[in-house]
C-alpha positions in Angstrom: 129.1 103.8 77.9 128.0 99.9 78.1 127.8 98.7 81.6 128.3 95.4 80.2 131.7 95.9 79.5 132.4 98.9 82.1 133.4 98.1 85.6 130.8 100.4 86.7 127.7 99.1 88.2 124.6 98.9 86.1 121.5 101.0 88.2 118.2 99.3 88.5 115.4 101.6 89.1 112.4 100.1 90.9 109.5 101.9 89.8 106.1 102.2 91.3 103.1 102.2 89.0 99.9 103.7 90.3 100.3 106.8 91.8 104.1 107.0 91.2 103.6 107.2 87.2 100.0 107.9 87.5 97.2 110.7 88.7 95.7 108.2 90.7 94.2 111.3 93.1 92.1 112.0 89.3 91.2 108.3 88.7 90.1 107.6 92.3 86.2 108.6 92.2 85.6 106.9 89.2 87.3 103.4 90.8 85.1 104.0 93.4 81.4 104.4 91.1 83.3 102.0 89.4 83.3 99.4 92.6 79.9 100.6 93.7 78.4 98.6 90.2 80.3 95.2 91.1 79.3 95.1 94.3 75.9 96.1 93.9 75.2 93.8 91.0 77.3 90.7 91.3 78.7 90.7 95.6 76.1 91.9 97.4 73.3 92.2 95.3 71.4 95.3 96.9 71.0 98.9 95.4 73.6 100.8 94.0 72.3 104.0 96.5 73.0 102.3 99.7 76.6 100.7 98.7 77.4 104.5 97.6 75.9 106.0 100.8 77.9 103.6 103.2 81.0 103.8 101.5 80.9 107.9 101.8 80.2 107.8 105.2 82.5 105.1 106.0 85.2 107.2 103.9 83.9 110.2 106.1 84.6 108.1 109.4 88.3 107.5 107.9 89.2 110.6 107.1 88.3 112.2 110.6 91.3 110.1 112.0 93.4 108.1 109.3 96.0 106.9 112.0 93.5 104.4 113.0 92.3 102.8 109.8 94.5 101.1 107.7 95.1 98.3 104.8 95.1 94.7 106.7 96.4 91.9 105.2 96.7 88.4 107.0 95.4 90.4 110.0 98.2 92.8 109.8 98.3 96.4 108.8 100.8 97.2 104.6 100.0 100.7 105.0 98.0 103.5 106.3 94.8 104.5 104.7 96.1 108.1 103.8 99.1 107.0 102.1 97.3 106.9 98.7 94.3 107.6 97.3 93.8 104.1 95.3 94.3 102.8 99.1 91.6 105.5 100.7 89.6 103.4 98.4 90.3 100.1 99.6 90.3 101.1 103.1 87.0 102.4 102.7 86.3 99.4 101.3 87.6 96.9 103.7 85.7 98.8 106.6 82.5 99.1 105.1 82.5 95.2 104.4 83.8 94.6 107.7 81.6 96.1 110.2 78.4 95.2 108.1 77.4 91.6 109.3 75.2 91.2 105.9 77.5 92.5 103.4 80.7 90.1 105.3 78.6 87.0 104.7 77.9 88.4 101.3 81.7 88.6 100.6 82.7 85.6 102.2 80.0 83.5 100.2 81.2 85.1 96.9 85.2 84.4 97.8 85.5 80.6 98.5 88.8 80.2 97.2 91.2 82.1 99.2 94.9 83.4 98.8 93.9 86.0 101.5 90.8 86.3 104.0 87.4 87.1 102.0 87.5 91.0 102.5 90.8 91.1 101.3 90.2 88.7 98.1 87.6 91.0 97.7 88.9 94.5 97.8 92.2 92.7 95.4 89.1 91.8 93.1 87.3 95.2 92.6 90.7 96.9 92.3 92.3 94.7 89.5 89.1 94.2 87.7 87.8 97.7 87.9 91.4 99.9 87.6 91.8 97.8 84.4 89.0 99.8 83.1 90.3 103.5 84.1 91.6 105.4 81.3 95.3 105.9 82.5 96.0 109.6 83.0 100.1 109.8 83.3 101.8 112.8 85.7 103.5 115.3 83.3 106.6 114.5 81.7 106.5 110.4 82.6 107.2 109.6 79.5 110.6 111.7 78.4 111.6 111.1 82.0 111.0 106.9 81.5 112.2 107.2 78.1 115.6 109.2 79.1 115.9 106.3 81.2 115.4 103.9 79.2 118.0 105.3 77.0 120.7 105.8 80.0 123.8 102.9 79.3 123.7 101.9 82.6 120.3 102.3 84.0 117.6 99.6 83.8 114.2 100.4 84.3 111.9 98.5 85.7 108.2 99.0 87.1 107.3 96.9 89.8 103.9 97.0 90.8 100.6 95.4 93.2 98.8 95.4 90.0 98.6 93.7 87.2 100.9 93.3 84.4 98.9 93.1 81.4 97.3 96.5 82.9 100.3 98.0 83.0 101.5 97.2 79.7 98.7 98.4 77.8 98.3 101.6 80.0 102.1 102.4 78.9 101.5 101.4 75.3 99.3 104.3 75.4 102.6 106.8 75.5 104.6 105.0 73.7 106.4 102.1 75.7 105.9 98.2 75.6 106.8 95.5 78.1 110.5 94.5 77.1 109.6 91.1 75.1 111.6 89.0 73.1 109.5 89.3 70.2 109.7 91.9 67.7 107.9 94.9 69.0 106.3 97.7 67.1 107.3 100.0 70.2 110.7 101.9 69.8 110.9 102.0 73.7 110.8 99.1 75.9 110.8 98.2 79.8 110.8 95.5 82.0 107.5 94.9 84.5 107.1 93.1 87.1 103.6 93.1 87.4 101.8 91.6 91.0 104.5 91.7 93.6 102.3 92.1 96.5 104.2 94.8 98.6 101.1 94.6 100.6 101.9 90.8 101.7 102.1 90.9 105.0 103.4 87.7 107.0 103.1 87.1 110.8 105.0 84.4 110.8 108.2 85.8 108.9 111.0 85.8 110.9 113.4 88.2 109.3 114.7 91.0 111.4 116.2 94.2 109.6 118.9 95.8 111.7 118.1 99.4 113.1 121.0 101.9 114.1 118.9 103.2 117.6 116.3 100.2 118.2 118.4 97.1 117.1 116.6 94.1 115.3 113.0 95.1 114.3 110.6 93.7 112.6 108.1 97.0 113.6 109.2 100.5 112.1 108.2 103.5 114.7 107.6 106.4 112.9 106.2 108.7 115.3 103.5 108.1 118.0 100.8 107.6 115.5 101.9 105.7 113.3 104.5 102.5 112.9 105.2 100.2 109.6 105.2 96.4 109.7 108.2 95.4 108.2 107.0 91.8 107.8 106.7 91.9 103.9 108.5 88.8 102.8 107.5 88.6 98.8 108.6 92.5 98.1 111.8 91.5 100.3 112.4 88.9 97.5 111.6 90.8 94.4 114.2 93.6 95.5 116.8 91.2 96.2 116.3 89.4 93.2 117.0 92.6 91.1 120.3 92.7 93.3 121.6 89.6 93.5 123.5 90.2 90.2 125.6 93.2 92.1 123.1 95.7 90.5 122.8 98.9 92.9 119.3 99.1 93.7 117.4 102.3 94.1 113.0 102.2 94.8 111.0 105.1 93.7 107.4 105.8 94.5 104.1 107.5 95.9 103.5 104.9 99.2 106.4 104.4 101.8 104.6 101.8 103.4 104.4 99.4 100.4 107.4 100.9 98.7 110.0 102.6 100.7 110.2 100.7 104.2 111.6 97.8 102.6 114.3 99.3 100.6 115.1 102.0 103.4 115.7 99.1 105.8 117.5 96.8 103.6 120.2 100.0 103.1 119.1 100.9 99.5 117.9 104.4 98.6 114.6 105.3 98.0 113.1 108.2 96.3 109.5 109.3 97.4 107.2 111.1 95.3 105.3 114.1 97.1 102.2 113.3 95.5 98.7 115.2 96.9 97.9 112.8 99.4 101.0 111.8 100.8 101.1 112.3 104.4 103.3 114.8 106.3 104.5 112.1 108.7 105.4 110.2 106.0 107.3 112.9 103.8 109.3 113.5 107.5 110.7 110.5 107.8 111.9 109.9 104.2 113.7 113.1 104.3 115.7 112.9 107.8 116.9 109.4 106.5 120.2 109.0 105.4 119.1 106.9 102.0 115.6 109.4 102.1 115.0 111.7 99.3 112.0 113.1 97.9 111.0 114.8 94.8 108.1 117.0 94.2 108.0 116.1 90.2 108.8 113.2 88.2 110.9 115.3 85.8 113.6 115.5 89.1 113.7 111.6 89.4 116.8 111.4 86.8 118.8 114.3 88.6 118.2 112.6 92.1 119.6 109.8 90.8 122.6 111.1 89.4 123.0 112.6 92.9 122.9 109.1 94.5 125.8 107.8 91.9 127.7 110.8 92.6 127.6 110.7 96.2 128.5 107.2 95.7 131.3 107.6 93.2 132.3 110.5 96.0 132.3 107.9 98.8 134.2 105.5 96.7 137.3 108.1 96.0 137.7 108.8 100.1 
């Protein structure tokens, strides 16, 4: 079938990247040593020992109560430090510069020109300089499951990611699949990313409200009595309505439901979540008692779920 000339709708798939298509959990340690070098060398300029020894027991400190430590941006919190591994990183991170008088002036010193606060221009830096160097190391059966639906006539593709696009690219090159271009390609397979969306771009000053069917207008997601999600996220808002505004049905898949899901789940559009190691019970919970909530324990499921969301639409459409 070509959804070009059928009057069905064509399906865009947003796709997370680390930790979605990837073993972040196996890459983690090394992005860690990894960050220990840059900040001992060029940031901070002390030994590598100490930088390794506070982050663990900062990391240590996290881990004994994760509800309370989280990913601030603009002074406001994208997501819980144990959403994601890459993110128990940057948590760490963020905390151990934080609460060390020396190493904040260090940081804020190195990062005079700011998009974000030093920390935060900081932990951005060691994570897109230093995960460009990890060998990617892809969850079993990413690529038949991208390429099957890269193949699909009315499916479209596309990865949408925090990091970097060239990164991405070159990471997926490595199984086979290039950045749709319109140059002639030496890759058979092909699919569009949107590299650096910012999911984690939080906003204070937003004043979009989504509508929720018990509380009303929020702007402040209450998961359970631990934990809550800011809903202020206006630049992911945007890049998922942009893939919509052509009448596309939208559907998100991914690792995080912080950075990925909360969006789509409260703009109405269906999200898939990936039961990766790390991801929280609380968050697993609330994905699955929502109505447009699903989650998969493989990425080899990813295609059937989504065959069950057109179905159930198609079955919704015929009542």
């Amino acid at each position: 079938m070509d959804y070009k000339t059928s009057n069905e709708k064509k399906i865009k798939v947003i796709i997370d990247f680390d930790g979605t298509l990837t073993q972040e959990e196996k890459q983690v340690n090394q992005l860690a040593e990894l960050a220990f070098d840059t900040l001992s060398k060029e940031i901070l300029k002390i030994p590598r020992e100490k930088v390794s020894k506070d982050y663990q027991n900062t990391k240590q400190k996290i881990l004994a109560k994760p509800y309370k430590y989280t990913w601030k941006v603009n002074g406001i919190s994208a997501c819980y430090s144990n959403e994601g591994a890459f993110v128990l990183n940057t948590v760490t991170i963020q905390e151990m510069l934080s609460k060390n008088k020396f190493y904040k002036k260090c940081v804020g010193n190195f990062f005079d020109k700011l998009d974000y606060d030093p920390i935060t221009e900081c932990t951005n830096y060691l994570f897109h300089k230093n995960s460009a160097l990890l060998k990617p190391i892809f969850r079993d059966r990413v690529k038949k499951t991208l390429i099957k639906m890269i193949q699909h006539p009315r499916i479209q593709p596309i990865v949408m990611t925090n990091s970097k696009t060239d990164k991405v690219r070159k990471n997926l090159e490595t199984i086979g699949i290039t950045q749709k271009c319109t140059k002639v390609c030496k890759f058979k397979y092909e699919i569009d990313i949107l590299g650096d969306t910012r999911q984690y771009h939080m906003d204070s000053e937003w004043d979009h409200y989504f509508n929720h069917s018990e509380f009303g207008k929020i702007q402040i997601l209450q998961i359970d009595k631990n934990y809550k999600v800011d809903l202020r996220r206006p630049f992911y808002y945007k890049a998922i309505l942009d893939q919509a505004k052509d009448g596309s049905k939208v559907i998100a898949f991914g690792d995080i439901f912080s950075l990925v899901g909360s969006i789509p789940l409260m703009m109405g559009i269906d999200f898939i979540l990936l039961k990766a190691p790390y991801v929280p019970a609380w968050s697993e919970k609330f994905v699955k008692k929502h109505p447009k909530g699903r989650v998969i324990k493989n990425i080899d499921q990813l295609n059937k779920e989504i065959e069950k969301i057109l179905l159930k639409g198609k079955n919704k459409e015929g009542d």
